[in-house]
C-alpha positions as CSV (number, residue, x, y, z in Angstrom):
1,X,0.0,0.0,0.0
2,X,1.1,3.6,-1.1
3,X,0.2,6.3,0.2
4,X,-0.9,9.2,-2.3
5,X,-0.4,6.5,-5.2
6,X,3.3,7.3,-5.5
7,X,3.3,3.3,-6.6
8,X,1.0,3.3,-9.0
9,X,2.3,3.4,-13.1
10,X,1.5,5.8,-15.1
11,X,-1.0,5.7,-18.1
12,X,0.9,5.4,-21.7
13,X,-0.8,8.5,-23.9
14,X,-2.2,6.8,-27.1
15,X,-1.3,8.7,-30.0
16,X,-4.2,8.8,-32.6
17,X,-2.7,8.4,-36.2
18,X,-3.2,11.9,-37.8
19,X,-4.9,9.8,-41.4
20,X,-8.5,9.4,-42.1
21,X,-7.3,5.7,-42.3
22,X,-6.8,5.6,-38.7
23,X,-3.6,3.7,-38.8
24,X,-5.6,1.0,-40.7
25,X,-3.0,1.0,-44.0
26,X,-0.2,-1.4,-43.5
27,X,3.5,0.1,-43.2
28,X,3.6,0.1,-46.6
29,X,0.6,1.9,-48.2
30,X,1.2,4.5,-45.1
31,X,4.2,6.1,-46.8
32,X,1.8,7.3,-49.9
33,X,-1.6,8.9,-48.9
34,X,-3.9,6.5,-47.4
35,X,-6.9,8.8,-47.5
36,X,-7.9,7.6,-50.9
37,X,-11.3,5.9,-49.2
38,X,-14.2,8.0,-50.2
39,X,-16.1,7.1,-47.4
40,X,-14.0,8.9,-44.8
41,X,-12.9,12.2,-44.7
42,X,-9.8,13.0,-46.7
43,X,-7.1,14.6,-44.4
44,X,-4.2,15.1,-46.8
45,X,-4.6,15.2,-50.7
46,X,-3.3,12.9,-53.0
47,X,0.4,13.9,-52.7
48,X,0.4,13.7,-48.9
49,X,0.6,17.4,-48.6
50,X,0.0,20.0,-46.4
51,X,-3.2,22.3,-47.8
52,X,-3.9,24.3,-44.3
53,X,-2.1,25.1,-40.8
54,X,-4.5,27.0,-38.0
55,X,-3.3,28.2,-34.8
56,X,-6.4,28.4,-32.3
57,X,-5.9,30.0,-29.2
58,X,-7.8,32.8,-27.2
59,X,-5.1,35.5,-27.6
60,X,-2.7,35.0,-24.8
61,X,1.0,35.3,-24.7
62,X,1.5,31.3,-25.2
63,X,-1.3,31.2,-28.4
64,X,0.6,34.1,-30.0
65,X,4.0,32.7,-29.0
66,X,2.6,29.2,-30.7
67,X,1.8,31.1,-33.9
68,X,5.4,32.4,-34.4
69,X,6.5,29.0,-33.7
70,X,4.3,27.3,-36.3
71,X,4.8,30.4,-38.8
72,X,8.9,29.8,-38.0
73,X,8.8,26.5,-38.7
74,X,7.1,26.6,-41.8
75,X,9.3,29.2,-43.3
76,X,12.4,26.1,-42.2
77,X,10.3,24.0,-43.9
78,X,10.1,25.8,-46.9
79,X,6.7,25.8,-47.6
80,X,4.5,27.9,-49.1
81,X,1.5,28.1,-47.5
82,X,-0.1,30.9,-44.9
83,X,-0.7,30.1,-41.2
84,X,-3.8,30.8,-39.6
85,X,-4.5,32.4,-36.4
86,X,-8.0,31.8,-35.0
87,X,-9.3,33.3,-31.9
88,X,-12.8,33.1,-32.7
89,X,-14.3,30.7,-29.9
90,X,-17.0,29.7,-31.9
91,X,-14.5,28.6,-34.4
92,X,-12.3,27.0,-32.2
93,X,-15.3,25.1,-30.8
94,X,-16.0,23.4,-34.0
95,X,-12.5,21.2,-34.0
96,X,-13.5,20.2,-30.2
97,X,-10.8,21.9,-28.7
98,X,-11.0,22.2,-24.9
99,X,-7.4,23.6,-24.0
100,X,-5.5,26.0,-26.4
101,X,-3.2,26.5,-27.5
102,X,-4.1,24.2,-30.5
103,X,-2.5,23.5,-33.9
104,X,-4.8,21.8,-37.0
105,X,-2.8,20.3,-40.0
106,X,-5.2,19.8,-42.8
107,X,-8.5,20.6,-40.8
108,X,-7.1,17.4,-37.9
109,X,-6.0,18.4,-34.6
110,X,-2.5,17.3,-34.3
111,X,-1.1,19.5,-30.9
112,X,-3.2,21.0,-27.8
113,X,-2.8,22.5,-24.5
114,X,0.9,22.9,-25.1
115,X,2.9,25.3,-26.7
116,X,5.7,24.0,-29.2
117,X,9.0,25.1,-30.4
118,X,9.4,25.4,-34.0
119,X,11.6,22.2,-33.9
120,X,9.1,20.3,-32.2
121,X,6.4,21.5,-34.7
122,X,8.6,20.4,-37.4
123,X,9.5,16.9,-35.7
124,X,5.4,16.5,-35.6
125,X,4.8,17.2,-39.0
126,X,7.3,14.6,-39.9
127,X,6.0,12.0,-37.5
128,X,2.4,13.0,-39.6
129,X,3.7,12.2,-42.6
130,X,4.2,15.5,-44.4
């Protein structure tokens, strides 16, 4: 017996698979889009792209500090597309987003309640796939 369950493990975070396939593609087919099943919504386009990046956040210091972040690591990236920054709550409610700051790769949630360095950002959009 423990007192204040000092001896108890700790839960392993399940990391949802950022494909409308969820995870369902075999190694393989994963390393080409695998959102090619009409029946599900398509997160990334044919050529496993990024289309869209949105920042949500309320306006605090740590959303606006994740927006630079995101915006900096897209420009290391080299890619040419505009980050969003979306304060609108009613917005924001609409991805199911309970703690912000948030960041939404191809209209997915892929990051909340945590703000990111641009190296981290970049190291999640590689683990994604992009």
């Amino acid at each position: 017996m423990s007192l204040f369950g000092s001896g108890k493990k700790k839960e392993e975070v399940k990391v949802e698979p950022a494909c409308a396939c969820n995870g369902k593609a075999a190694a393989h087919e994963a390393s080409s889009c695998c959102c090619n099943n009409q029946q599900e919504e398509n997160i990334c386009d044919k050529d496993n792209k990024i289309t869209s990046i949105k920042v949500l956040g309320a306006g605090c210091k740590s959303c606006h500090k994740q927006f630079e972040n995101v915006k900096k690591a897209v420009e290391e990236l080299g890619l040419e597309i505009e980050v969003e920054y979306i304060t609108d709550m009613e917005k924001v409610m609409t991805f199911g987003v309970m703690s912000m700051p948030a960041i939404v790769v191809n209209e997915k949630v892929v990051s909340m309640g945590k703000v990111l360095k641009s190296v981290e950002v970049i190291k999640l959009l590689g683990k994604l796939g992009f």
